[in-house]
Each structure stands twice: as C-alpha cells, then as structure tokens.
C-alpha positions as CSV (number, residue, x, y, z in Angstrom):
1,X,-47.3,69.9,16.9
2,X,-48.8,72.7,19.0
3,X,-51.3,73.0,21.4
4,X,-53.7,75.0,19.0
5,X,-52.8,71.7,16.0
6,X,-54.1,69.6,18.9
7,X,-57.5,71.8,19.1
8,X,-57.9,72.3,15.6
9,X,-57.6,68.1,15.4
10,X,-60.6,67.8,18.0
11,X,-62.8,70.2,16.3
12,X,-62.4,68.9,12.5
13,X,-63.5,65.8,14.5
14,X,-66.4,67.0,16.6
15,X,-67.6,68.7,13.3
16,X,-67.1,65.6,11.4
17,X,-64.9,67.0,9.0
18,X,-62.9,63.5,9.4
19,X,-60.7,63.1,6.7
20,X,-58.4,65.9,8.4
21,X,-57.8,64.1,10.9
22,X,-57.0,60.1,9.8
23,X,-53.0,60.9,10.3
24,X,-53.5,62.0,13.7
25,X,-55.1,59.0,14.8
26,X,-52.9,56.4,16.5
27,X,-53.1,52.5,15.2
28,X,-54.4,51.7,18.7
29,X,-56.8,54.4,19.4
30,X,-59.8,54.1,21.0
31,X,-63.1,55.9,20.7
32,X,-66.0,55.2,22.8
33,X,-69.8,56.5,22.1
34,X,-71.2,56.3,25.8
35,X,-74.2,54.3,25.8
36,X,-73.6,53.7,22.2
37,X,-70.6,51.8,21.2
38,X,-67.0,51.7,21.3
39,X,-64.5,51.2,18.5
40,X,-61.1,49.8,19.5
41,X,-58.7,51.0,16.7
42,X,-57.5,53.0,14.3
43,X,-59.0,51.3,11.7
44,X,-62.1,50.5,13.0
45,X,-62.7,54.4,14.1
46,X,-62.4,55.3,10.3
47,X,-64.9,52.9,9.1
48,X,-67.3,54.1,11.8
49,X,-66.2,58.1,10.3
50,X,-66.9,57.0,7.1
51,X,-70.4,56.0,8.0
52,X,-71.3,58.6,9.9
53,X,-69.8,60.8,7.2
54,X,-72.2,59.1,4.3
55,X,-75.1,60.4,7.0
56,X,-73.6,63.6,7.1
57,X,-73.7,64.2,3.4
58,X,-77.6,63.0,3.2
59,X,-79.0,65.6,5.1
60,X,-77.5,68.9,6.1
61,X,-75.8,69.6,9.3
62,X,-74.9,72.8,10.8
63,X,-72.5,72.5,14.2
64,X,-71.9,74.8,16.3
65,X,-68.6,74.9,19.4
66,X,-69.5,76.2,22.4
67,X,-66.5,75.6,24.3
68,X,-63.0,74.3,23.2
69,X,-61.0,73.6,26.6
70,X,-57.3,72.3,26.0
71,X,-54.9,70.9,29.1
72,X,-51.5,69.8,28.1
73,X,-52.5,66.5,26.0
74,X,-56.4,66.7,26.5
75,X,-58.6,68.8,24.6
76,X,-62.7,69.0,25.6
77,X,-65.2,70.2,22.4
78,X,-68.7,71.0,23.4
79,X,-71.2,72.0,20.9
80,X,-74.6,71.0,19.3
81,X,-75.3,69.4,15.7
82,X,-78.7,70.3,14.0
83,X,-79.7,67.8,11.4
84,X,-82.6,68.6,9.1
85,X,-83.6,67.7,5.1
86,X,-85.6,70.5,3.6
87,X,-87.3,72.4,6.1
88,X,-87.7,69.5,8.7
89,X,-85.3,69.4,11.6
90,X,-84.8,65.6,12.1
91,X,-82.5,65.9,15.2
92,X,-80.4,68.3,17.0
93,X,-77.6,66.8,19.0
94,X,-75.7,68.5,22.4
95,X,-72.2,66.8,22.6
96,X,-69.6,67.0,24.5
97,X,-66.1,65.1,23.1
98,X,-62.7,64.6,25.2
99,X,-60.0,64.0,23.4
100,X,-56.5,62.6,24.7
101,X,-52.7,62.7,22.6
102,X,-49.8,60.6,23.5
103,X,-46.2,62.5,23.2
104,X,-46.1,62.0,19.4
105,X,-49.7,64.3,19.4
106,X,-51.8,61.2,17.9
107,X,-55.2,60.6,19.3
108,X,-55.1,58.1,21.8
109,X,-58.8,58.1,23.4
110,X,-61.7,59.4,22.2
111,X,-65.1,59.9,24.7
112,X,-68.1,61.2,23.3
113,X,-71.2,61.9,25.2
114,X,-74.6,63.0,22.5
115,X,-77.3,63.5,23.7
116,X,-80.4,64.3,21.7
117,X,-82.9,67.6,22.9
118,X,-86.0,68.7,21.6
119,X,-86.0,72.4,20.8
C-alpha cells in the first residue's frame, strides 16, 4: 500500500466516512479520544464508528482538512466538523487526528484531540 493509501485511510476516518476503512484497522488497534475515552481494539473501535456514524446521519456535517501531514508510517489530519440541523449550528469541532501503520499498513494507534470553538 502506498503512502498516499495510507492518507486517503486517515482522511475517510477523520471525515467519518468509516466503513472504508474497517480492513485497514488491525485486531489490536488502539484509538484514544483525549480527555474522552479510549477504545482498545479493533472491534471495539467499530462499535464506537458505528455510533458516532448513527450521529453523523441525524444532523448534517460538513468537514473540512486543513492539513494532511504524512511521515513514513504516521499520517497527521487537521480539520474542523460543523454540525448543524436546519438552520442551527449545534457544534463545530477543530480536530487534529494522528494516525500510526505497522509494516502490513493497518492502523495501529489512533490519537484524536476535538476540541469544541464558538464561531
């Protein structure tokens, strides 16, 4: 897998377009939410996707990447998520996600730091 399958892997993620990127994720993998929580396997990540997923589809949400950074097995995605139902904006989001591959290019570690603004 190339580098630029490794970046397109941490943006379907950081965009929460999830379901691309189930194979990818190794059986041992580890994401962690600073502050929030931290879910210690593969499984366990995709039941927390899922979740966040059925939020995703209730309201809309429009992301936008600021900066995709990739060094050999690490990629960084920064970027903000705007949330809003109707004409309300319930949140908007600034997140920055660092992503790590073992040799076989499945996501090993997963650190994502979301913090909400006020615009």
């Amino acid at each position: 897998m190339s580098k630029v399958q490794i970046s397109e892997i941490a943006q379907h993620f950081s965009t929460g377009v999830f379901h691309k990127v189930y194979d990818h994720i190794s059986d041992d993998a580890c994401w962690e939410v600073v502050g929030t929580s931290c879910f210690n396997d593969k499984s366990a990540i995709i039941d927390n996707c899922n979740s966040v997923t059925e939020y995703f589809n209730s309201v809309h949400t429009e992301f936008t990447i600021h900066n995709v950074v990739m060094e050999g097995n690490k990629v960084v995605v920064n970027g903000t998520a705007r949330f809003s139902k109707g004409e309300k904006i319930l949140s908007i989001v600034s997140a920055c996600d660092l992503y790590m591959f073992n040799d076989e290019h499945q996501l090993t570690n997963i650190i994502s730091y979301c913090i909400t603004i006020n615009e």
